[in-house]
C-alpha positions in Angstrom: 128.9 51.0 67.9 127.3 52.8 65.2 124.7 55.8 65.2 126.0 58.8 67.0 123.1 60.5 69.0 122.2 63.8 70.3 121.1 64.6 74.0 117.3 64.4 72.8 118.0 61.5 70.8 117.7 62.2 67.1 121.0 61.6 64.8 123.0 64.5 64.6 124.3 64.3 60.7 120.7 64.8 59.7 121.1 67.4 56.7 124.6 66.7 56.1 126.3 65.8 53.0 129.2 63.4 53.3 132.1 62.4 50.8 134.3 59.1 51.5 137.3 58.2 49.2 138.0 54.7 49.4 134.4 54.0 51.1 133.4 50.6 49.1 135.2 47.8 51.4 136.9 47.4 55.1 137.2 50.5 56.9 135.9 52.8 54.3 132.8 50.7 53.7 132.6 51.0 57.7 132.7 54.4 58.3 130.0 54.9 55.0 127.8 52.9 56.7 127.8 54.7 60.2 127.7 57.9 58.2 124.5 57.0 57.0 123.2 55.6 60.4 123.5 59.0 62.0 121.5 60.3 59.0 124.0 62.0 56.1 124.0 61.5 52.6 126.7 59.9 51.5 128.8 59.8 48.1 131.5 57.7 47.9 134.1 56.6 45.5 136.7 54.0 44.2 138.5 52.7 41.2 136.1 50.3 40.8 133.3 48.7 42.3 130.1 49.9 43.8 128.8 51.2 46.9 128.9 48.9 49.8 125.4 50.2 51.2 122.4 50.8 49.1 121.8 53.9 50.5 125.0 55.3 49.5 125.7 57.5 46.3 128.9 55.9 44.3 131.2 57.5 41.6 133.9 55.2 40.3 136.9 57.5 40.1 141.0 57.0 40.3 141.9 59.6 43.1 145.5 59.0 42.7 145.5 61.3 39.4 144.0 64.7 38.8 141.5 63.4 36.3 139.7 61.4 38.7 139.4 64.3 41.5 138.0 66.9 39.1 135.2 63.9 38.5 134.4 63.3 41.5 134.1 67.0 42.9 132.3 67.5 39.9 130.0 64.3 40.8 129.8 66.1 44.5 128.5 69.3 43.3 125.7 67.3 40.6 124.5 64.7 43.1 125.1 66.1 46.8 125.3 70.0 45.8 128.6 70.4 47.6 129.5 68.7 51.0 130.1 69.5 54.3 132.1 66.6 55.4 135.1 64.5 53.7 136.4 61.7 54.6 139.8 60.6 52.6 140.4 57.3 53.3 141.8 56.1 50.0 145.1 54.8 50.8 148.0 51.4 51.2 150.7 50.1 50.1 152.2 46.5 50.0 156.1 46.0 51.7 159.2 45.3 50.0 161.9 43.4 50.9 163.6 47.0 52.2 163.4 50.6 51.0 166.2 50.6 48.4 163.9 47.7 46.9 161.2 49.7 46.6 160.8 50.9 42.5 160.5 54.5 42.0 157.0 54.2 40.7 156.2 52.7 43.8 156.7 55.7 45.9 155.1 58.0 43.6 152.3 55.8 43.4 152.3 55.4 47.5 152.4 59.5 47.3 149.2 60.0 45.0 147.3 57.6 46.8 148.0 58.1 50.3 148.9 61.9 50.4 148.6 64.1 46.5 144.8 62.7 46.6 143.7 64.2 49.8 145.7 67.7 48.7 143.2 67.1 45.5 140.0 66.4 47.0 140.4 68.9 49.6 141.5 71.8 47.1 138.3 71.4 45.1 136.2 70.8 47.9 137.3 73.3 51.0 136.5 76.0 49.1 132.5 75.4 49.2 133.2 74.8 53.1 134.9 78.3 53.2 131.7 80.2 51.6 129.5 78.1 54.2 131.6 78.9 56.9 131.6 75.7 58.0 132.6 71.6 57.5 134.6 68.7 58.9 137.7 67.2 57.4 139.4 63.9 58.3 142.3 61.9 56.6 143.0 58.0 57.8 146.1 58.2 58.6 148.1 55.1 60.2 149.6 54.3 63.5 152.5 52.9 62.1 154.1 56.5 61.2 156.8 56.5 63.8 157.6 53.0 63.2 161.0 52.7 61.3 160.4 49.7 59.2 162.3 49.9 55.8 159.7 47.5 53.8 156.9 49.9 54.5 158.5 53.1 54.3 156.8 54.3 50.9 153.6 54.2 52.8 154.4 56.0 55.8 156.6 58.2 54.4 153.1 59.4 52.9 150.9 59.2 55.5 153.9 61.1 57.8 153.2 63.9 54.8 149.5 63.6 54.9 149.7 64.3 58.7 151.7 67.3 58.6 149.7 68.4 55.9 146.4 68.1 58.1 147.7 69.9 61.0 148.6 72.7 58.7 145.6 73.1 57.0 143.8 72.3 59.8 145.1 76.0 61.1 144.6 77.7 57.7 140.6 76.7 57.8 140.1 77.3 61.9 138.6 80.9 61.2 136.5 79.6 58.6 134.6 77.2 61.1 136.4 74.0 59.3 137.8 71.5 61.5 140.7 69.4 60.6 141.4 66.1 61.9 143.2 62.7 60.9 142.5 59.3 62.3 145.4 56.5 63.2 144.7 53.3 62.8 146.6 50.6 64.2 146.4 47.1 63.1 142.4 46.2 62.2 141.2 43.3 60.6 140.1 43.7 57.1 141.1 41.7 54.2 143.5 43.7 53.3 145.1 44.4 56.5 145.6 40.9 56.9 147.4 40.0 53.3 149.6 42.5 53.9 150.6 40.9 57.6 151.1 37.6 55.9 153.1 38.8 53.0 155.2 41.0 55.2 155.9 37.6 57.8 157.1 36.3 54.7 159.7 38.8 53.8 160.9 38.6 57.3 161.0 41.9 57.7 162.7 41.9 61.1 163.1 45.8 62.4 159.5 46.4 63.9 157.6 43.5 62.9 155.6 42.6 66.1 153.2 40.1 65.4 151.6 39.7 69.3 148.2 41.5 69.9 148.0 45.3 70.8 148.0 45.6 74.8 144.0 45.8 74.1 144.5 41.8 73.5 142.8 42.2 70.3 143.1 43.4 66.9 141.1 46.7 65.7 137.8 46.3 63.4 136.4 48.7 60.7 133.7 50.3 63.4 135.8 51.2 65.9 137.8 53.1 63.0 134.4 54.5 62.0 133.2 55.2 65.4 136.7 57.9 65.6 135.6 59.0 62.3 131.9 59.7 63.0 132.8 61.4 66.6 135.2 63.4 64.7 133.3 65.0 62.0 130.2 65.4 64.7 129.5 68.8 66.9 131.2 66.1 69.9 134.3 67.5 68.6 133.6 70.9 68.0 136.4 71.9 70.0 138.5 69.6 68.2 141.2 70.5 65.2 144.8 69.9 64.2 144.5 66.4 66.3 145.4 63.1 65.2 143.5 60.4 67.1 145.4 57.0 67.3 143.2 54.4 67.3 145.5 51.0 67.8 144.8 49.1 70.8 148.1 51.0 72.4 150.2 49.5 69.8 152.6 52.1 68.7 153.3 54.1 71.8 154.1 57.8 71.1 156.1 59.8 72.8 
């Protein structure tokens, strides 16, 4: 896994500029790191922090409010001179013992992060795409969208948004030789992921809690999230827009 290469070879993101939101740990800090393998120049951003690879730019910004997009497009346009590729992949939310337990705060703070912050990001940023006539756009999505499973539904709720948002905009951008893509993840082990499995076992939360493998027989890791990523924003999938592609080990069936 890793460096995405050309028929002759050399990496094809040579020349490109590349922004990831949430890029500093787990899948984000993944999908940085293969950006850079397959030679863009990366900026990346979180609330806190720094850059997980040397080589990597980093702005410490809150994308959940509008503050913290308008300083990191503005950090985009100093330090990259615009970008050619985002990546939002800022996003989470911890479960509740069922939806009606879930504060109000919560779900607007599971809307900024997971769904407002891409809307941000991308409203500042397209534009430069637009006058280029060219770019690639994904937002991390999550498998777990058609799942119904109350203590979560704040979070896909969101991404459910984020998705129909893509697919939309995805279609607004198509003449302008911007693709629009989101990527699925099932289940993948990262830190996080894995506090979140353990604190929902411990609510019980009963309606779609499956706590076997994924018919792949093995949990998901941060490259072969990044790997999706990288083939999506490369000219592999220049025929490619509007798609969501599910990346779960064949955990959440869709039909």
């Amino acid at each position: 896994m890793g460096t995405i290469e050309n028929s002759s070879g050399t990496r094809t993101l040579v020349g490109k500029r590349a922004l990831v939101t949430g890029g500093t740990r787990g899948i984000g800090a993944a999908i940085v790191r293969q950006l850079l393998d397959a030679g863009a120049e990366v900026l990346t951003t979180a609330r806190s922090g720094s850059a997980a690879s040397d080589e990597a730019l980093f702005v410490a910004a809150d994308v959940r409010t509008p503050a913290g997009v308008n300083a990191l497009a503005a950090a985009a346009d100093e330090r990259l001179g615009g970008v050619d590729i985002v990546v939002h992949n800022a996003g989470g939310g911890q479960p509740y013992a069922g939806a009606l337990a879930i504060p109000e705060e919560v779900w607007q703070d599971a809307l900024d992060l997971n769904f407002s912050a891409a809307v941000r990001v991308d409203a500042l940023l397209a534009p430069g795409m637009r006058e280029r006539r060219s770019g690639a756009i994904v937002h991390i999505s999550s498998a777990a969208v058609p799942m119904v499973a109350p203590p979560f539904l704040h979070y896909t709720t969101a991404k459910a948004a984020l998705e129909n948002y893509s697919r939309g905009l995805a279609a607004e951008l198509a003449p302008f030789g911007i693709r629009v893509n989101t990527v699925s993840p099932g289940r993948t082990a990262t830190p996080g992921g894995v506090a979140t499995r353990e604190q929902w076992s411990r609510l019980e939360a009963g309606p779609g809690q499956d706590n076997s493998a994924p018919p792949l027989g093995r949990d998901g890791q941060p490259d072969d999230i990044a790997d999706a990523v990288l083939f999506l924003v490369s000219q592999q999938a220049s025929w490619l827009t509007g798609s969501s592609l599910v990346v779960d080990g064949g955990e959440f069936p869709r039909g």
